[in-house]
C-alpha positions as CSV (number, residue, x, y, z in Angstrom):
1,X,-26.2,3.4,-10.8
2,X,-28.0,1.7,-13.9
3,X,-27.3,-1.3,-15.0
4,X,-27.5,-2.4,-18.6
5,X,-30.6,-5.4,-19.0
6,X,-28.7,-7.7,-21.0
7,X,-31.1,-8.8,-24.0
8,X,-32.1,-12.6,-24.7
9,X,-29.8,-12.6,-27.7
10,X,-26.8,-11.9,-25.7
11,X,-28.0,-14.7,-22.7
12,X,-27.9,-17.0,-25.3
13,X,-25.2,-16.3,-27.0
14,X,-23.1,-16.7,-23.9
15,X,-24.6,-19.6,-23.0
16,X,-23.6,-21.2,-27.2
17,X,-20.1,-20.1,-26.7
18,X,-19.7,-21.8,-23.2
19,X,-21.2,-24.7,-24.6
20,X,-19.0,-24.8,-27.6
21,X,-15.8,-24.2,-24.9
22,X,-17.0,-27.3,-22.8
23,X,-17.5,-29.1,-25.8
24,X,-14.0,-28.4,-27.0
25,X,-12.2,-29.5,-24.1
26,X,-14.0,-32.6,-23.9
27,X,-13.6,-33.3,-27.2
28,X,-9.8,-34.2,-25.9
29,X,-10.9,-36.6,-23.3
30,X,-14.6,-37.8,-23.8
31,X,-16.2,-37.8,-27.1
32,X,-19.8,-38.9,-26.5
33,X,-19.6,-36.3,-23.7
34,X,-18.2,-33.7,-26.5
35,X,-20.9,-34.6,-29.0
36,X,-23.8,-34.0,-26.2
37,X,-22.5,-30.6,-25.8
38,X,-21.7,-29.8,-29.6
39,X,-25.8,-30.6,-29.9
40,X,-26.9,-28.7,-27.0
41,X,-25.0,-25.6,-28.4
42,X,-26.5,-26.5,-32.3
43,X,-30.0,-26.3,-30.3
44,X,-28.9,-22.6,-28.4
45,X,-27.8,-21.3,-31.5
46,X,-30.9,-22.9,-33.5
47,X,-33.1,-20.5,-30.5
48,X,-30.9,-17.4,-31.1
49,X,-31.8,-17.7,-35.2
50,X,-35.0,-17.9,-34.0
51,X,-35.0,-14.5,-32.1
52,X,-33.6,-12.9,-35.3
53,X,-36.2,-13.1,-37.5
Protein backbone atom coordinates (compact mmCIF):
# COMPACT_ATOMS: atom_id res chain seq x y z
CA UNK A 1 0.00 0.00 0.00
CA UNK A 2 1.38 3.72 -0.26
CA UNK A 3 0.84 5.98 1.99
CA UNK A 4 0.39 9.67 1.28
CA UNK A 5 3.71 11.80 3.16
CA UNK A 6 1.74 14.44 4.54
CA UNK A 7 3.62 17.87 3.74
CA UNK A 8 4.88 20.37 6.61
CA UNK A 9 2.03 22.69 5.71
CA UNK A 10 -0.54 20.32 6.53
CA UNK A 11 1.48 19.12 10.11
CA UNK A 12 1.16 22.45 10.93
CA UNK A 13 -1.89 23.28 10.06
CA UNK A 14 -3.32 20.57 12.16
CA UNK A 15 -1.36 21.35 14.89
CA UNK A 16 -3.00 25.61 14.56
CA UNK A 17 -6.34 24.21 14.50
CA UNK A 18 -5.91 21.92 17.63
CA UNK A 19 -4.42 24.67 19.23
CA UNK A 20 -7.11 27.12 18.42
CA UNK A 21 -9.78 24.06 19.70
CA UNK A 22 -7.89 23.90 23.09
CA UNK A 23 -7.77 27.36 23.23
CA UNK A 24 -11.50 27.76 22.79
CA UNK A 25 -12.58 25.49 25.40
CA UNK A 26 -10.36 26.98 27.86
CA UNK A 27 -11.34 30.13 27.03
CA UNK A 28 -14.70 29.00 29.11
CA UNK A 29 -12.84 28.00 32.22
CA UNK A 30 -9.22 29.41 32.26
CA UNK A 31 -8.32 32.59 30.53
CA UNK A 32 -4.56 32.91 31.07
CA UNK A 33 -4.48 29.23 30.13
CA UNK A 34 -6.69 30.34 26.83
CA UNK A 35 -4.46 33.20 25.94
CA UNK A 36 -1.15 30.83 26.11
CA UNK A 37 -2.67 28.71 23.63
CA UNK A 38 -4.32 31.57 21.40
CA UNK A 39 -0.30 32.75 21.16
CA UNK A 40 1.12 29.39 20.56
CA UNK A 41 -1.31 28.91 17.63
CA UNK A 42 -0.54 32.90 16.32
CA UNK A 43 3.23 31.46 16.40
CA UNK A 44 2.14 28.00 14.21
CA UNK A 45 0.33 29.93 11.87
CA UNK A 46 3.15 32.80 11.84
CA UNK A 47 5.56 29.32 10.67
CA UNK A 48 2.96 28.06 8.16
CA UNK A 49 3.06 31.90 6.34
CA UNK A 50 6.48 31.34 6.51
CA UNK A 51 6.47 28.09 4.34
CA UNK A 52 4.33 29.92 1.80
CA UNK A 53 6.43 32.29 0.52
Amino acid sequence: MFWKKSNPEDKLRKQYEKLMKEAFDLSKTNRTASDSKYAEADEVMKQIEALKN
